[in-house]
Structure formats: C-alpha cells, structure tokens
C-alpha positions in Angstrom: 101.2 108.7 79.9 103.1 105.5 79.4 101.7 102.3 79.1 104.7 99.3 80.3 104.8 95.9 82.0 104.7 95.9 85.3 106.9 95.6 87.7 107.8 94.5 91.2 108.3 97.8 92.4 105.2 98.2 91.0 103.3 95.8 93.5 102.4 97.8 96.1 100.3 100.4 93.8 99.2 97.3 91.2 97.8 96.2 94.4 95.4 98.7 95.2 94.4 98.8 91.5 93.9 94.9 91.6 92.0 95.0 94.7 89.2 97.4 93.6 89.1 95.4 90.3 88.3 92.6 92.4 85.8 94.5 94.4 84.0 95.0 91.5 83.2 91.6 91.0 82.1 91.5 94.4 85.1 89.7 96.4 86.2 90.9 99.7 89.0 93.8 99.9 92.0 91.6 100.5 95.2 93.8 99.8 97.6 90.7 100.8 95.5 87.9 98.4 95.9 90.8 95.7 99.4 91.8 96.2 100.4 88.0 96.7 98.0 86.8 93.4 100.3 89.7 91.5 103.9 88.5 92.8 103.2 85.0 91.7 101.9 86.1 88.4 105.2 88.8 88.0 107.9 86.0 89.4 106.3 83.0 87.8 106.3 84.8 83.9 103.0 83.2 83.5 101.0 86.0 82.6 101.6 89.6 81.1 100.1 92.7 83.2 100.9 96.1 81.4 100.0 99.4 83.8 99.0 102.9 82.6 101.4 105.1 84.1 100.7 108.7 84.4 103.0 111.0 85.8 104.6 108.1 88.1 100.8 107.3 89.7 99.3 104.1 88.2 96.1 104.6 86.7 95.3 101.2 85.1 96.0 97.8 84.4 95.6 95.0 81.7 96.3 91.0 82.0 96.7 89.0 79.3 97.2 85.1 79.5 98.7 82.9 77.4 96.4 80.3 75.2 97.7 77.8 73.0 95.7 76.5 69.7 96.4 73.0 68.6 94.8 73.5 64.8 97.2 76.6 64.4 99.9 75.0 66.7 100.0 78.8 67.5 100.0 80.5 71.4 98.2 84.1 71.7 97.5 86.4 74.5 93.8 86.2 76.2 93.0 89.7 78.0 91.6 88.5 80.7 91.3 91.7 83.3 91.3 95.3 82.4 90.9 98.5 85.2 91.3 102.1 84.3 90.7 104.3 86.8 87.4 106.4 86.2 89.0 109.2 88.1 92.1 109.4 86.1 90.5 108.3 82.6 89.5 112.1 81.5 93.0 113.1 82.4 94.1 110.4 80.1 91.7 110.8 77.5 92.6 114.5 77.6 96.6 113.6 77.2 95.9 111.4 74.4 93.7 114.0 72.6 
C-alpha cells in the first residue's frame, strides 16, 4: 500500500472514488461534475488530494485545503474530504498490521 498525491492519470479512478464520496452526502451521481471538480483542483495546485494505492487499484482519498492565519501569519492544510473504501479497508488494515 502506498499513499501519494494524485495524479492526472489518476482521474478516471479518483473519479469514481469522488463520486461515491459525493453520494454519500446525498448529491446526484455525476461522474463528469466529479472528474471535472478533480482536474481543476490537480491543474489549478489549489488543493492537495493524496490517494491510497493498493496494488495499482485506488482505494481512498484525502483533500486538504490550504488556510491562512493572519495572528500566526502562518498557512496550514484543512482536511477537508476523506473516503476509504469499506471494501478494501480490512485488506489495508491487514497490510498495515
């Protein structure tokens, strides 16, 4: 299992991922919003996503957001969406074990 930023070959699989995440919040399965959403977010550098790769199948995602703090003039990372896989997560856990 490696955990890595995405990537744009990554998009068609983050997609999937992104659109069940969004499903779970009860939005409408939109694989082109999500894949779209994710591109903009990869190209544009304005957010982080990391995926759980196992054995070249993606099993999970995290996004972080930058925030800025004027007291601390300091920026830091806001995790904002996080999806692992139920399926896969007992593999994982297993692995990691």
């Amino acid at each position: 299992m490696k955990v890595r930023e995405a990537r744009l070959t990554d998009l068609k699989n983050l997609s999937v991922l992104f659109n069940s995440y969004r499903m779970f919040y009860g939005k409408k399965s939109d694989l082109k919003v999500a894949e779209e959403f994710l591109r903009s977010r990869i190209e544009e550098k304005d957010s982080k996503i990391f995926v759980c790769d196992f054995n070249n199948e993606l099993s999970g995602f995290v996004q972080l957001y930058p925030i800025f703090s004027s007291t601390r003039v300091s920026k830091y990372w806001l995790l904002n969406d996080y999806m692992l896989m139920l399926k896969k997560r007992k593999r994982i856990l297993k692995v990691v074990n």
